[in-house]
PDB file of N, CA, C and O in Angstrom:
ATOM      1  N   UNK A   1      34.973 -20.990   9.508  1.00  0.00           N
ATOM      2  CA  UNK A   1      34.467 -20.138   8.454  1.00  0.00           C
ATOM      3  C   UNK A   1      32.993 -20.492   8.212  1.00  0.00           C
ATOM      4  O   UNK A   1      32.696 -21.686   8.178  1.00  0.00           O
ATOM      5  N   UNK A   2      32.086 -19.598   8.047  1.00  0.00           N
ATOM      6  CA  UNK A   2      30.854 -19.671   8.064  1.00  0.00           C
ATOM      7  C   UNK A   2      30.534 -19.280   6.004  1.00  0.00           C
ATOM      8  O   UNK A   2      30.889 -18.323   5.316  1.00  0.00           O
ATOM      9  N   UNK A   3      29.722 -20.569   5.649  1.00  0.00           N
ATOM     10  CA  UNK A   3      29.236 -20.611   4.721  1.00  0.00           C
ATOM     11  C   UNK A   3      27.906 -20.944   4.654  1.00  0.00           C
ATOM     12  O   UNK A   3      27.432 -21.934   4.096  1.00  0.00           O
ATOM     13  N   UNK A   4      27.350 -20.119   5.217  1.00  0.00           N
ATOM     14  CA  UNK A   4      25.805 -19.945   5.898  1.00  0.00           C
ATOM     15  C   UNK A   4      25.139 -19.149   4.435  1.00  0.00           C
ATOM     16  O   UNK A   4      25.686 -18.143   3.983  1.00  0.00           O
ATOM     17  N   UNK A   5      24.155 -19.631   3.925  1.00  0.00           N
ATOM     18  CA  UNK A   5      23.426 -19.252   3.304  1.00  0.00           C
ATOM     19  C   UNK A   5      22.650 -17.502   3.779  1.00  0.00           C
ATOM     20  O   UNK A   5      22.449 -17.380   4.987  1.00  0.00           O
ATOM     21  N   UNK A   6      22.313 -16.451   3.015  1.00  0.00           N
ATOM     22  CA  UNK A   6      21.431 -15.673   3.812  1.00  0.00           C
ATOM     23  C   UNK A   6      19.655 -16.174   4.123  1.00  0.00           C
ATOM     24  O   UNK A   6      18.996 -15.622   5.005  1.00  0.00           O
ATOM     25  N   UNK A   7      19.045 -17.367   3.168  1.00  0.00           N
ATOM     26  CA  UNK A   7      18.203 -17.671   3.584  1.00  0.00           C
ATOM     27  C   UNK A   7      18.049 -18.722   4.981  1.00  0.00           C
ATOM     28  O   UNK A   7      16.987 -18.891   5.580  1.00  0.00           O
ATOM     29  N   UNK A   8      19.348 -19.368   5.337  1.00  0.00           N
ATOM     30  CA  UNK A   8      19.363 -20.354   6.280  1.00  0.00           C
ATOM     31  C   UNK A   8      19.331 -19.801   7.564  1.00  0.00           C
ATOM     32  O   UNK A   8      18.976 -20.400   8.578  1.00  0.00           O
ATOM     33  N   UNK A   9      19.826 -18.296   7.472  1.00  0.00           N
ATOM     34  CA  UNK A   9      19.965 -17.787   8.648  1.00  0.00           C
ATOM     35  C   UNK A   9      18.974 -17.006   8.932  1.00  0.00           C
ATOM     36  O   UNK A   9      18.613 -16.777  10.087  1.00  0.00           O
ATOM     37  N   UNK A  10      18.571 -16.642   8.153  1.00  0.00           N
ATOM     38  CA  UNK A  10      17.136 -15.940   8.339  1.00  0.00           C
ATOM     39  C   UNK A  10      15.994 -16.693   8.574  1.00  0.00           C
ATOM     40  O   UNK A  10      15.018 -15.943   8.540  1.00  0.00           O
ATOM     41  N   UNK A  11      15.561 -18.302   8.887  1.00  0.00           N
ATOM     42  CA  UNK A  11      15.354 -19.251   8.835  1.00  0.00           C
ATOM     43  C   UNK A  11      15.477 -19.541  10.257  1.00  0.00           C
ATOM     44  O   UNK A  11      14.449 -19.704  10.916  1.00  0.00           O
ATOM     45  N   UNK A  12      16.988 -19.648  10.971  1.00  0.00           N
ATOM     46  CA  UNK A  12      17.087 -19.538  12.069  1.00  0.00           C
ATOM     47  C   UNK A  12      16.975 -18.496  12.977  1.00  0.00           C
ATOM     48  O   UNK A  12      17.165 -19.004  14.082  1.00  0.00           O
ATOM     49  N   UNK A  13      16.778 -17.362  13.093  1.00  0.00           N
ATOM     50  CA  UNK A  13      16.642 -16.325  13.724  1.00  0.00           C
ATOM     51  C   UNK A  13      15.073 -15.843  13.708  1.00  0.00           C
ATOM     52  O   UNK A  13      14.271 -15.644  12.796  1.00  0.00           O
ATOM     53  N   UNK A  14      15.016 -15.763  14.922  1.00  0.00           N
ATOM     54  CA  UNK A  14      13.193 -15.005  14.801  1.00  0.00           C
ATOM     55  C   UNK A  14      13.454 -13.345  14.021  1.00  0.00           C
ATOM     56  O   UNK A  14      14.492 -12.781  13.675  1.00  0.00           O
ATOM     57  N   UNK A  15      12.346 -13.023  13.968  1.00  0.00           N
ATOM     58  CA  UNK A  15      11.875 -11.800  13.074  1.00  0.00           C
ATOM     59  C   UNK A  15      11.969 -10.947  14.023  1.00  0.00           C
ATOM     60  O   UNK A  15      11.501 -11.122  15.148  1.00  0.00           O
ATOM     61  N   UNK A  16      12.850  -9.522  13.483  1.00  0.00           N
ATOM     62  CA  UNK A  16      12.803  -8.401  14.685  1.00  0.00           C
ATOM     63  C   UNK A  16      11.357  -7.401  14.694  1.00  0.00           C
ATOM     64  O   UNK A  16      10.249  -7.487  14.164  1.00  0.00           O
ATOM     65  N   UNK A  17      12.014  -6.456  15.573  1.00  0.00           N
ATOM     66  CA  UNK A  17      10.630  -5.609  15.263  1.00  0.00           C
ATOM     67  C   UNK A  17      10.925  -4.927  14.310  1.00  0.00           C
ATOM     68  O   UNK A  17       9.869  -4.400  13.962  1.00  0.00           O
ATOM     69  N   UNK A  18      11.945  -4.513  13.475  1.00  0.00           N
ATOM     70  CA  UNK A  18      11.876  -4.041  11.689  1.00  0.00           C
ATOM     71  C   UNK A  18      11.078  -4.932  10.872  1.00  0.00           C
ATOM     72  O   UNK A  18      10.133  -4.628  10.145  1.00  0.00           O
ATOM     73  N   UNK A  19      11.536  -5.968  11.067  1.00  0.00           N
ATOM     74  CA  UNK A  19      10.544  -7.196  10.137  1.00  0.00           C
ATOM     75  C   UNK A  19       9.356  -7.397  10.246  1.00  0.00           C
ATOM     76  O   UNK A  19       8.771  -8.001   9.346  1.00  0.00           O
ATOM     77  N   UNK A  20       8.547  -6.860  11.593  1.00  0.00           N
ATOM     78  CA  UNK A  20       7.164  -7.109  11.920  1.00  0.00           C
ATOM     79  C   UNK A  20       6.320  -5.940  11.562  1.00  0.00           C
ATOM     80  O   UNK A  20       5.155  -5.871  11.169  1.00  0.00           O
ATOM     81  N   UNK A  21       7.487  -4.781  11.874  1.00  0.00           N
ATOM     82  CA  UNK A  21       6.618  -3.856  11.090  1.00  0.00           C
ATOM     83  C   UNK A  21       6.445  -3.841   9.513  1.00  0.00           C
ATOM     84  O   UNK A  21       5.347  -3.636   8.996  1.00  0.00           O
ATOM     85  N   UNK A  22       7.787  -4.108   8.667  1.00  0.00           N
ATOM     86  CA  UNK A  22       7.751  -4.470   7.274  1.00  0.00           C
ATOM     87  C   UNK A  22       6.026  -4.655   6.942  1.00  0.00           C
ATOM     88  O   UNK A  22       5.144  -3.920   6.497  1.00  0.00           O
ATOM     89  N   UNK A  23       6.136  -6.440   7.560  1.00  0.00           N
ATOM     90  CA  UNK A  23       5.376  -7.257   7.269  1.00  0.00           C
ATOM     91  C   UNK A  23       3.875  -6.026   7.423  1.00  0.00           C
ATOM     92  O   UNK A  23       3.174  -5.717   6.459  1.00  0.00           O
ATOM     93  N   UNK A  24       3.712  -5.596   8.589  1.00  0.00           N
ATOM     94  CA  UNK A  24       1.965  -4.724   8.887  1.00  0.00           C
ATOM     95  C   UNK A  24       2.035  -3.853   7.678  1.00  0.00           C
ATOM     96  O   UNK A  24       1.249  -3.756   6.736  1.00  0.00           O
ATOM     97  N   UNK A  25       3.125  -3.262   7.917  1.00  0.00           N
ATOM     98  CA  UNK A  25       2.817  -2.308   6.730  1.00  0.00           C
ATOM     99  C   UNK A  25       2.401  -2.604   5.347  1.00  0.00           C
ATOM    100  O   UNK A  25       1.791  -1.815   4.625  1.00  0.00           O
ATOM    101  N   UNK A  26       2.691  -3.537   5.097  1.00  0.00           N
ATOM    102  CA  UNK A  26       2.306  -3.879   3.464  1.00  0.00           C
ATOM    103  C   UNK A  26       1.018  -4.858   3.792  1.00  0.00           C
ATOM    104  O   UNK A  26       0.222  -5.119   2.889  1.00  0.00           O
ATOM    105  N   UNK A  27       0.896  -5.234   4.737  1.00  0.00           N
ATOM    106  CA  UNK A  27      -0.436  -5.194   5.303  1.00  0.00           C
ATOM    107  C   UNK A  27      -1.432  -4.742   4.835  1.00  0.00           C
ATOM    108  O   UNK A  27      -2.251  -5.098   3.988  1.00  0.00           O
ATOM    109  N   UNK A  28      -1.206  -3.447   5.828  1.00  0.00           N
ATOM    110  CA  UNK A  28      -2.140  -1.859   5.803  1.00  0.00           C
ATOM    111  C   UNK A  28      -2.343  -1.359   4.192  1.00  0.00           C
ATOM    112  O   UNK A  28      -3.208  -0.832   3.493  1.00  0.00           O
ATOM    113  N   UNK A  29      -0.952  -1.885   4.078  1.00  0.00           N
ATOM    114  CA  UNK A  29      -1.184  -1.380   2.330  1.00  0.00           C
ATOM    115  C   UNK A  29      -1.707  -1.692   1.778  1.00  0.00           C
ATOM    116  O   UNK A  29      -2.366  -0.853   1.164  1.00  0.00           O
ATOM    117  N   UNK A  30      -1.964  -3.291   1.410  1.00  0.00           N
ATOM    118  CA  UNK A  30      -2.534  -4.131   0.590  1.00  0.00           C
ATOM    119  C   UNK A  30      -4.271  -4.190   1.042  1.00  0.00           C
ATOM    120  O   UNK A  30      -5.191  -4.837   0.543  1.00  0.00           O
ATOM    121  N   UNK A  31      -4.250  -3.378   2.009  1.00  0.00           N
ATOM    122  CA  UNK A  31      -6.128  -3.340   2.513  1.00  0.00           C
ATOM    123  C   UNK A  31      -6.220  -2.028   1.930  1.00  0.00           C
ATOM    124  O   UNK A  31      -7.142  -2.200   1.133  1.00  0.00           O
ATOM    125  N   UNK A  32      -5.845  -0.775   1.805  1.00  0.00           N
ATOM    126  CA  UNK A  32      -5.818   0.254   1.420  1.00  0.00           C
ATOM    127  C   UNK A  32      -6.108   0.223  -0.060  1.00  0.00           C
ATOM    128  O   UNK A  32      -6.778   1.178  -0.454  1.00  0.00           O
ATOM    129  N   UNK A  33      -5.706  -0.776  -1.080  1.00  0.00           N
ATOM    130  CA  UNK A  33      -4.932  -0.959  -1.922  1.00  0.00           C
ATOM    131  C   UNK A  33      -6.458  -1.536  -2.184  1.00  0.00           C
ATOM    132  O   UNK A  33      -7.216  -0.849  -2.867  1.00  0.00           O
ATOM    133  N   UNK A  34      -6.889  -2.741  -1.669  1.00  0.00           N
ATOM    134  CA  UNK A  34      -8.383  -3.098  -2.431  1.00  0.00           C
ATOM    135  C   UNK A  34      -9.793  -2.601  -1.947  1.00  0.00           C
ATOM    136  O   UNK A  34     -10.883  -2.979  -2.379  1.00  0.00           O
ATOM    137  N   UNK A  35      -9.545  -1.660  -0.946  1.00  0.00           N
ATOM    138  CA  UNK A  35     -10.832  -0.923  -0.218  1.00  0.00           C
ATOM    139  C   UNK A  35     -11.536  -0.078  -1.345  1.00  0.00           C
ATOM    140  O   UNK A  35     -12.760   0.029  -1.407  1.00  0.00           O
ATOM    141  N   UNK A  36     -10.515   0.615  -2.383  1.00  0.00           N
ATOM    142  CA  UNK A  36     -11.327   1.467  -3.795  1.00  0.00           C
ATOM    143  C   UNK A  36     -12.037  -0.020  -4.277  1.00  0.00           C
ATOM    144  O   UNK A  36     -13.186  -0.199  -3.875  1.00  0.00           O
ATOM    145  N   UNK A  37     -11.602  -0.772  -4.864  1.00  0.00           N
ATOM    146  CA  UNK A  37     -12.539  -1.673  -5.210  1.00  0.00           C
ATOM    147  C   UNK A  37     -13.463  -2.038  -5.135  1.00  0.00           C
ATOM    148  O   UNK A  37     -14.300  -2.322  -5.991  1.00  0.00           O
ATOM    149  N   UNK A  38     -13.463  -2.122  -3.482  1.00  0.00           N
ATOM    150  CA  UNK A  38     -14.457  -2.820  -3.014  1.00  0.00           C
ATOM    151  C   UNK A  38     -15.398  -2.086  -2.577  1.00  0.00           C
ATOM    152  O   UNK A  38     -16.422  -2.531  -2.058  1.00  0.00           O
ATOM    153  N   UNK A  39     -15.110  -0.759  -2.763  1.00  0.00           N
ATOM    154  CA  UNK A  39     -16.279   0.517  -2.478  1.00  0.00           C
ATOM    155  C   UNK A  39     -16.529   1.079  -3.520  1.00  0.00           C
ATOM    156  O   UNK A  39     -16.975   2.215  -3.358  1.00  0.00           O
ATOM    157  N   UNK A  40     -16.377   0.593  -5.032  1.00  0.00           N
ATOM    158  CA  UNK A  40     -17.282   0.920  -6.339  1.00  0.00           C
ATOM    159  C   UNK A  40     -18.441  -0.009  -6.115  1.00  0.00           C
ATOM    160  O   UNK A  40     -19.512   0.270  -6.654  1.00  0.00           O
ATOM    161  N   UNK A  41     -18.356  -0.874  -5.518  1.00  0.00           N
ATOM    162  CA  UNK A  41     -19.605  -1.578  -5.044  1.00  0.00           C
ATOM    163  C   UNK A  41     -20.790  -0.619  -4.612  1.00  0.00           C
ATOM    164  O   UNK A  41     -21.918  -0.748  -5.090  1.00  0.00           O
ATOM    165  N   UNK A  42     -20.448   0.404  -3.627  1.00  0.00           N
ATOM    166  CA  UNK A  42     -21.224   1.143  -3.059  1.00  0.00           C
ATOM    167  C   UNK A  42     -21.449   2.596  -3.838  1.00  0.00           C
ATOM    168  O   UNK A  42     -22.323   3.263  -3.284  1.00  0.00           O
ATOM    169  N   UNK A  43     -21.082   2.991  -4.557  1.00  0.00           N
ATOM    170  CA  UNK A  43     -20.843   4.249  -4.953  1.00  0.00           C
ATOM    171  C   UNK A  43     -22.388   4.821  -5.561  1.00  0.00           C
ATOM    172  O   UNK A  43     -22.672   6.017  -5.629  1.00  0.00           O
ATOM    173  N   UNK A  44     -23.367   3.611  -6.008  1.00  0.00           N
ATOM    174  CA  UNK A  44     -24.731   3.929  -6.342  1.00  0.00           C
ATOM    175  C   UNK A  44     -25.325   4.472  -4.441  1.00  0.00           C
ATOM    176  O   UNK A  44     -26.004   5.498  -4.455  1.00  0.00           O
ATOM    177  N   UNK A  45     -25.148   4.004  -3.366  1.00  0.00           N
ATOM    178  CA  UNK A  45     -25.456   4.295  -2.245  1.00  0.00           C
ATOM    179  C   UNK A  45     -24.876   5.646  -1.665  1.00  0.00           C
ATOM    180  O   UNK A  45     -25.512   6.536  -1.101  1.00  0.00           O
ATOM    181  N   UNK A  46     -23.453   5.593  -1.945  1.00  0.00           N
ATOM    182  CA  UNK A  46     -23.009   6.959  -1.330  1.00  0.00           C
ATOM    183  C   UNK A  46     -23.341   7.869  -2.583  1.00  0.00           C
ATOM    184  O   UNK A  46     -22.919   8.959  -2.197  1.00  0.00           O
ATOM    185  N   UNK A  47     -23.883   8.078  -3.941  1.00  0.00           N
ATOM    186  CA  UNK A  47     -24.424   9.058  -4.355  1.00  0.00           C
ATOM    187  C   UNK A  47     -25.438   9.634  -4.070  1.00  0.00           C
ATOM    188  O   UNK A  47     -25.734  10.743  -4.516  1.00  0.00           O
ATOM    189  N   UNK A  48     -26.281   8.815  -3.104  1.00  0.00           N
ATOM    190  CA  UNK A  48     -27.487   8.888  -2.842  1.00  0.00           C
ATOM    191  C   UNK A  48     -27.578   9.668  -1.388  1.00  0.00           C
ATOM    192  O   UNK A  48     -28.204  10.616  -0.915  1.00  0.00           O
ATOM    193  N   UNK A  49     -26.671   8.795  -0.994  1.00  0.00           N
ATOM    194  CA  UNK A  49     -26.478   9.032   0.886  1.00  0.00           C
ATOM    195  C   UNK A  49     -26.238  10.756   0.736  1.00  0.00           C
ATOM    196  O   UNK A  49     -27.031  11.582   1.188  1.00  0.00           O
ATOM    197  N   UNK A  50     -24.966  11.092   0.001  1.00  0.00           N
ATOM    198  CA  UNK A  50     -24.321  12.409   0.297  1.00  0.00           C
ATOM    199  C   UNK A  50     -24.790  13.285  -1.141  1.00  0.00           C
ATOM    200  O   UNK A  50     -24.052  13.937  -1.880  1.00  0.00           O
ATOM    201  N   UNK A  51     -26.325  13.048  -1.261  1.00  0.00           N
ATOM    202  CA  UNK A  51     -26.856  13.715  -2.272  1.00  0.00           C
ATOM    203  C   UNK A  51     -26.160  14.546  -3.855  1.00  0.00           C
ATOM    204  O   UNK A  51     -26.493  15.451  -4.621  1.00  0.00           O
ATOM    205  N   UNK A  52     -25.069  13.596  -3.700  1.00  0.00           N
ATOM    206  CA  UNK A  52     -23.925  14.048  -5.096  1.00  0.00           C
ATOM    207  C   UNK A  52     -24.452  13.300  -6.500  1.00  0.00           C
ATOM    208  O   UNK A  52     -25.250  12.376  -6.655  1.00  0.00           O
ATOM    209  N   UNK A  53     -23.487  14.272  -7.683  1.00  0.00           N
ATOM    210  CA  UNK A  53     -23.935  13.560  -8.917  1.00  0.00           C
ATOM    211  C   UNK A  53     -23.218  11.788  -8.882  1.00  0.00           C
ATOM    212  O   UNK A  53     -22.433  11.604  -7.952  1.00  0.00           O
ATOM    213  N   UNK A  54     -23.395  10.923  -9.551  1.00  0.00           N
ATOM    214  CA  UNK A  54     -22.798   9.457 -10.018  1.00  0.00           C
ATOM    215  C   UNK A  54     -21.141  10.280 -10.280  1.00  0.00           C
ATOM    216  O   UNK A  54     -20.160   9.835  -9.685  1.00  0.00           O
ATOM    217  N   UNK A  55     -21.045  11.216 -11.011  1.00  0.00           N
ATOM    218  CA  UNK A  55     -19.825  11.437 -11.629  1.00  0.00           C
ATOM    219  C   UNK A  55     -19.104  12.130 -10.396  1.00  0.00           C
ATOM    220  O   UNK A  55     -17.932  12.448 -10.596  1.00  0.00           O
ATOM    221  N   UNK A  56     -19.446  12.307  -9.605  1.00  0.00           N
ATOM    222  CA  UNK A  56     -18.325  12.642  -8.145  1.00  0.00           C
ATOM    223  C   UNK A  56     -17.625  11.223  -7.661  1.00  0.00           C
ATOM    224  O   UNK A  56     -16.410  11.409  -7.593  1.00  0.00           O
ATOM    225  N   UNK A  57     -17.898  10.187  -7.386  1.00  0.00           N
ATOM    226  CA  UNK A  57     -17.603   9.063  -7.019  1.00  0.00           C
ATOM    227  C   UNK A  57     -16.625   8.656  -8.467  1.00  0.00           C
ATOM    228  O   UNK A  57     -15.445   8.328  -8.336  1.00  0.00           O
ATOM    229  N   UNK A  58     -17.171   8.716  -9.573  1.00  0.00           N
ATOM    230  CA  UNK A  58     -15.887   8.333 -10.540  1.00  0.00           C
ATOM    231  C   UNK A  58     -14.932   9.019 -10.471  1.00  0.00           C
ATOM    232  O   UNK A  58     -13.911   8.381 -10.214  1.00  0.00           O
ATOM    233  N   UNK A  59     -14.748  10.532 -10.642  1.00  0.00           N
ATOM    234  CA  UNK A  59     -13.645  11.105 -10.551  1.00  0.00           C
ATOM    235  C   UNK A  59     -12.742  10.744  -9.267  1.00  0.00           C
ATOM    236  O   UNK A  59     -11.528  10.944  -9.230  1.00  0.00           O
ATOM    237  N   UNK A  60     -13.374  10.279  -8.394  1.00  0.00           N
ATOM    238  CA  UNK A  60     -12.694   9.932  -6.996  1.00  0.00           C
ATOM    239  C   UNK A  60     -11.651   8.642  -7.603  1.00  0.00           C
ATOM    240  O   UNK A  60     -10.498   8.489  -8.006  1.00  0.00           O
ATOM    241  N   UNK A  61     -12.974   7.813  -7.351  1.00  0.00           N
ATOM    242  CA  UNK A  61     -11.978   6.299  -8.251  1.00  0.00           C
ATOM    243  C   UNK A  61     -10.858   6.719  -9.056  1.00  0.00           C
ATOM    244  O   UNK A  61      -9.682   6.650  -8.700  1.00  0.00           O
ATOM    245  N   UNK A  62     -11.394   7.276 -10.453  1.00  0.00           N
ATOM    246  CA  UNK A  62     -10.714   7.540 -11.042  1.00  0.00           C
ATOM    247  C   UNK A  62      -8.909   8.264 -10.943  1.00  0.00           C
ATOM    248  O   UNK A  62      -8.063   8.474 -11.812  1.00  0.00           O
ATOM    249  N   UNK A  63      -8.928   8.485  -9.310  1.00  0.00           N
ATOM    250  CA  UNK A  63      -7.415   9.326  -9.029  1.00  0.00           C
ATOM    251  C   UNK A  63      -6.827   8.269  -8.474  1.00  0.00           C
ATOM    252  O   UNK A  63      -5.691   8.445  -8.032  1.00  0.00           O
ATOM    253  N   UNK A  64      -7.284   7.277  -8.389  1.00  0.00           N
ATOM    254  CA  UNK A  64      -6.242   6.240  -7.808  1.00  0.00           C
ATOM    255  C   UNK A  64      -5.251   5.518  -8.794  1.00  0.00           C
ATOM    256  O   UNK A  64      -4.288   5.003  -8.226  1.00  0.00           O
ATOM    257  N   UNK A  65      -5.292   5.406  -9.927  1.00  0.00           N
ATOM    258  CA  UNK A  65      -4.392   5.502 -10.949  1.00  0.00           C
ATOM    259  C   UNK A  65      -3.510   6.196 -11.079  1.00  0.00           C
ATOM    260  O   UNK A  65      -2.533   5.581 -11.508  1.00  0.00           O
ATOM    261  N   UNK A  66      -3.294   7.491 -10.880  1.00  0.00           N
ATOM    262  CA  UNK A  66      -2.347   8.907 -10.759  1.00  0.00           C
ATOM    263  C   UNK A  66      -1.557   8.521  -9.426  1.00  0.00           C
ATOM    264  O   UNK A  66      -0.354   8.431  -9.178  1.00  0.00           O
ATOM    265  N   UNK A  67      -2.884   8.301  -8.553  1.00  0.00           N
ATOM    266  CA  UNK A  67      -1.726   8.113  -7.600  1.00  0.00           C
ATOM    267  C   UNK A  67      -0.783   7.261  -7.239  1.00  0.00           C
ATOM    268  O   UNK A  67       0.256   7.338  -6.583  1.00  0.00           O
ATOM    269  N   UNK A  68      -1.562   6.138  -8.002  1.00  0.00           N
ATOM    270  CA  UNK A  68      -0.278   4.819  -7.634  1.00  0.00           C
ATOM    271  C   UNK A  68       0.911   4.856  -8.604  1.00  0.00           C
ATOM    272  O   UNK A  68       2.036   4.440  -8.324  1.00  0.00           O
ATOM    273  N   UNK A  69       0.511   5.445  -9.878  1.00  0.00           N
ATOM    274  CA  UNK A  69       1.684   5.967 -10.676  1.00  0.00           C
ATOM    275  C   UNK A  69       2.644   6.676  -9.973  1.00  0.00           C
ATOM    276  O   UNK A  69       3.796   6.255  -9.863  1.00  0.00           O
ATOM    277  N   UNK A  70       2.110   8.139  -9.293  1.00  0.00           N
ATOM    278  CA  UNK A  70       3.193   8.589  -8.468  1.00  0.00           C
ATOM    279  C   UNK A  70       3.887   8.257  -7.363  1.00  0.00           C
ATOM    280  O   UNK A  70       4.969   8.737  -7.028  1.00  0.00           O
ATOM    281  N   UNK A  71       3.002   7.090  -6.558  1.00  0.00           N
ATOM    282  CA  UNK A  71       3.583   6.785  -5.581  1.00  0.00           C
ATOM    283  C   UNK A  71       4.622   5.757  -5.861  1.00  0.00           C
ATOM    284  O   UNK A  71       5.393   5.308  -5.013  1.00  0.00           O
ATOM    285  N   UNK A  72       4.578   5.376  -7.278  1.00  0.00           N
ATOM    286  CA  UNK A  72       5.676   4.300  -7.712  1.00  0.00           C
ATOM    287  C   UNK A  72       6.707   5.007  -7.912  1.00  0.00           C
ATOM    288  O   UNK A  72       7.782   4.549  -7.526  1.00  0.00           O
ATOM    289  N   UNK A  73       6.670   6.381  -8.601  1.00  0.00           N
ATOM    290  CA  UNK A  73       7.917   6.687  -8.696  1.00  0.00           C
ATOM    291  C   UNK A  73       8.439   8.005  -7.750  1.00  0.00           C
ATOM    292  O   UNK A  73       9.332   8.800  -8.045  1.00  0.00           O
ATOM    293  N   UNK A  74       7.874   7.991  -6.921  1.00  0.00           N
ATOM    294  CA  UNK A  74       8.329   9.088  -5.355  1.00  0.00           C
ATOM    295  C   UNK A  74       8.749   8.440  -4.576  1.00  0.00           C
ATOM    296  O   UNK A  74       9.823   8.714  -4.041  1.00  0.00           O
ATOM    297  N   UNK A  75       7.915   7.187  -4.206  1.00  0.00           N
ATOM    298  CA  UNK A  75       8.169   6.680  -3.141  1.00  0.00           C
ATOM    299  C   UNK A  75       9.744   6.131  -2.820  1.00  0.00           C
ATOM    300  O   UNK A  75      10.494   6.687  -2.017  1.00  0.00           O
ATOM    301  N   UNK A  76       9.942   5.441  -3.275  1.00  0.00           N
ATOM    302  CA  UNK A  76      10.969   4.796  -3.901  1.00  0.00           C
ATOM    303  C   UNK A  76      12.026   5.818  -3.830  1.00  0.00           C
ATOM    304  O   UNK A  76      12.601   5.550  -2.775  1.00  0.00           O
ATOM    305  N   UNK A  77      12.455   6.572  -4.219  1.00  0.00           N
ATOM    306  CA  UNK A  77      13.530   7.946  -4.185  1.00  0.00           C
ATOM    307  C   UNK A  77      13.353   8.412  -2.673  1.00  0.00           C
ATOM    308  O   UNK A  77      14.336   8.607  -1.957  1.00  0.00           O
ATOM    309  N   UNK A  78      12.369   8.537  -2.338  1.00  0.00           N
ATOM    310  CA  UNK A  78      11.834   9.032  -0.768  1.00  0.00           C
ATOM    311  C   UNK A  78      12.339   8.189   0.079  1.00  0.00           C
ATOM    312  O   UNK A  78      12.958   8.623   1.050  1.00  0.00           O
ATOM    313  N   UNK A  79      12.194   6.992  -0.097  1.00  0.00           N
ATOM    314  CA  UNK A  79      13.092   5.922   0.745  1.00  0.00           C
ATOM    315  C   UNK A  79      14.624   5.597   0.382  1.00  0.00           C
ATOM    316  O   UNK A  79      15.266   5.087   1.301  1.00  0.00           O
ATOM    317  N   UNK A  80      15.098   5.754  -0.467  1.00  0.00           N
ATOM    318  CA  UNK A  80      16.207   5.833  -0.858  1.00  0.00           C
ATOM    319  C   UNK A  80      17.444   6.760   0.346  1.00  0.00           C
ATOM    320  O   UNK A  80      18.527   6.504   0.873  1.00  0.00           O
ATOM    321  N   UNK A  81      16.197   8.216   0.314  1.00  0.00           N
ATOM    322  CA  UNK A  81      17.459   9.300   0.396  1.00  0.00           C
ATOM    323  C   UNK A  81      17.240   9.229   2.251  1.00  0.00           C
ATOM    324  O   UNK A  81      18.058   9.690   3.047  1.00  0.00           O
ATOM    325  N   UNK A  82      15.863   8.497   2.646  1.00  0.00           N
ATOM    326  CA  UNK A  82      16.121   8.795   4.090  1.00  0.00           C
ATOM    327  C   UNK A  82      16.805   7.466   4.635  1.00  0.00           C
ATOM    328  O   UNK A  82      17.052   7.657   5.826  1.00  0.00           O
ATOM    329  N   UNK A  83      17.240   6.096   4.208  1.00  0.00           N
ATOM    330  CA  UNK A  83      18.305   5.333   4.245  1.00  0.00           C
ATOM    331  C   UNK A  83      18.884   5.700   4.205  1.00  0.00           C
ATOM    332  O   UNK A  83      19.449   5.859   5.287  1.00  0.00           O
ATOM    333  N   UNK A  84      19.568   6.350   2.942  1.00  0.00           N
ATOM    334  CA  UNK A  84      21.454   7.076   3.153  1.00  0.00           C
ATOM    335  C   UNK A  84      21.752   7.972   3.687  1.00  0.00           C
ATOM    336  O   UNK A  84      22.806   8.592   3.549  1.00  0.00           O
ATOM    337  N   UNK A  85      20.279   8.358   4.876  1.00  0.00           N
ATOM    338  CA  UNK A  85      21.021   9.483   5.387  1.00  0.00           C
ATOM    339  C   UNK A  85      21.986   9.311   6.114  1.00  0.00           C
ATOM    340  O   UNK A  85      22.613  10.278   6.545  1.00  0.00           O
TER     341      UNK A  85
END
């Protein structure tokens, strides 16, 4: 009778390719995820570059809030229903 922990065995077994992709993907995500950040840095340059007002670049920023709101609560149901399919 096996009284194997689920962390012990997961421990012993290498990582499949579900797990490797897991892992990239939240990856990809988590670069996605601080690239707005790190491009309010620039937003005095790209107003300039692409001859727009300052307030085009905020409203941009500004939708990434909406969207991570929605993607919290879509996503999640979205993955749900294509598992049980």
């Amino acid at each position: 009778m096996h009284n194997d922990s689920i962390p012990a065995r997961l421990a012993r077994s290498p990582m499949q390719a579900r797990q490797l992709i897991a892992v990239a993907l939240c990856c990809l995500i988590n670069m996605a995820d601080g690239f707005d950040v790190r491009s309010l840095a620039l937003a005095p340059h790209i107003t300039r570059e692409w001859g727009v007002t300052p307030a085009a670049p905020g409203m941009a920023f500004s939708a990434a809030l909406p969207g991570l709101v929605l993607g919290v609560r879509l996503v999640p149901q979205l993955a749900n229903q294509v598992v049980r399919r």
